[in-house]
Steps between C-alpha positions, in 0.01 A plus 500: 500500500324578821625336822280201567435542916303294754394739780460311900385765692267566867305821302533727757531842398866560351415129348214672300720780396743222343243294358361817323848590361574181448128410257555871309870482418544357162924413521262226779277188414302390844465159406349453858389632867550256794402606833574417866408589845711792628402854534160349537348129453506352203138512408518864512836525274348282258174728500738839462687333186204445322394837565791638367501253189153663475572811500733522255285238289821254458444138374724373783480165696441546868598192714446487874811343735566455825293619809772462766887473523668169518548472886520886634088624664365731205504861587406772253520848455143615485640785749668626209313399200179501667216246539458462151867523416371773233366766712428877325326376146175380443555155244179345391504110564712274258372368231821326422491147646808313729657231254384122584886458536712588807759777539745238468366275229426802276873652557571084354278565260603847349867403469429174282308655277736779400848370353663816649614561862233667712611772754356455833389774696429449846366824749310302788605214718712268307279153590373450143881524371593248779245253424564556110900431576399133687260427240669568180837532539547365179340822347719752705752544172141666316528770710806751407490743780241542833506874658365507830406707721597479811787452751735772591867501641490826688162406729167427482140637474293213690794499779848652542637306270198294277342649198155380498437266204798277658381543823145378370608130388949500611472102433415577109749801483760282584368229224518759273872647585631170501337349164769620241272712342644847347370695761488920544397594843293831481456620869520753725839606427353620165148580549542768823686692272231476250213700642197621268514875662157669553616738203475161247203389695282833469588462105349129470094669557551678206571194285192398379333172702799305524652816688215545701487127591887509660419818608255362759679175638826689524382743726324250686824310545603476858939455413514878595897643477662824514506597115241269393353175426670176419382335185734181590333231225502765239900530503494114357323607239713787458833305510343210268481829179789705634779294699733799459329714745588294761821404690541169570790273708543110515438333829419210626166490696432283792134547682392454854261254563437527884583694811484900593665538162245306256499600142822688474667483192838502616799558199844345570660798425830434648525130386455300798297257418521489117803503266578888371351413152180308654180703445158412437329812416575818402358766709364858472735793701416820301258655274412811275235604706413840322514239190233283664216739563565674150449130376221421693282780378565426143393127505153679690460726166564160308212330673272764386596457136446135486 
């Protein structure tokens, strides 16, 4: 049986790259796209996921969430992702319509109708999660597992110690960590290791559209590093079909939610604050990164045979 996912993501260019895994991979069953402002407003994330959904001509439910964090000024990454958040391709205008539910009520919505747990997979600002977790916390034990990305215990990408989509909306992050959910932190600790080297991204324009497609936003991409280009949201996808690839340690998370140091995720590594056995998610520390890229271009030749 396919794993039945729920994808809450700020598409953004390493967002699209998931979402197209994520729609062509048959061991996954998108149930449902929510998106929220992030890498850029939420009008323009909603109008990239139904371009996507489009483009691969998937059947899947896009529902449009929040357009600002709980408390934090919204600031994007359009420096990065561009204007348009999908800079490099041209996409024809959706066709695909925004659900007449919210990000929230559709999330409600997709775990009663399906008598098996949902995994929640969360790339953007966490504010629709937040909200979700105040509304329905009854409905928290339909979802078995929700990867994130984001945080990082070893320093940050928005400041010297925040990884962006905590930095974005801290006050939800911290909702999040401290819900109970089983949570696995995908963040920088993982995904800097985890480039997509110019070798792998010279091989995606030969891969029919779908190739050419990734092709063009990835070299647009702006998150420039020595080796490569980060793909962070596509490691969640990644971990959700092959766990093993990546190393993982217990901690418990707590998040700052004001000061010079906002949107840390800081892990009480030596037990000050939290019994030795306390944790609340388990986080990303290593990864196969000659694995990933191998990986990555195979699910591009699977989109072409779909």
């Amino acid at each position: 049986m396919p794993r039945s996912v729920i994808l809450d993501m700020d598409p953004g260019i390493d967002d699209a790259a998931a979402i197209a895994v994520a729609l062509n991979n048959p061991e996954l069953d998108v149930k449902l796209i929510t998106t929220v402002a992030g890498n850029v407003s939420v009008d323009k994330t909603t109008a990239n996921a139904l371009k996507l959904v489009d483009f691969f001509d998937k059947k899947v439910s896009v529902a449009k969430g929040a357009a600002a964090p709980l408390k934090k000024k919204f600031e994007d990454a359009a420096a990065i992702h561009g204007e348009t958040g999908l800079p490099g391709y041209t996409f024809p205008e959706p066709k695909s319509v925004i659900s007449d539910l919210t990000a929230v009520e559709a999330i409600a919505h997709v775990l009663k109708q399906n008598e098996q747990q949902i995994t929640l997979i969360a790339t953007g600002a966490y504010t629709n999660i937040a909200h979700f977790i105040l509304k329905y916390p009854e409905m928290l034990s339909k979802i078995d597992e929700l990867i994130l990305m984001g945080g990082s215990i070893s320093g940050g990408n928005a400041s010297s110690v925040a990884e962006f989509n905590i930095f974005t909306d801290p006050d939800a992050a911290k909702i999040v960590f401290e819900s109970g959910l089983n949570i696995t932190m995908i963040g920088l600790d993982v995904t800097l290791k985890a480039l997509i080297s110019k070798q792998t991204s010279d091989k995606l324009a030969e891969l029919g559209e779908a190739g050419k497609m990734l092709h063009g936003i990835i070299n647009a991409y702006g998150d420039i590093h020595e080796g490569g280009k980060p793909m962070h949201d596509v490691i969640t996808i990644l971990y959700a079909l092959h766990p093993e690839v990546i190393k993982l340690q217990k901690e418990y998370i707590d998040v700052v939610t004001e000061g010079p140091a906002i949107g840390a995720t800081v892990a009480d590594v030596l037990h000050r604050w939290h019994a030795a056995e306390a944790y609340n998610a388990k986080v990303g520390v290593d990864i196969d990164a000659a694995f990933f890229n191998d990986w990555f271009l195979n699910q591009v030749r699977l989109m072409n045979r779909r």
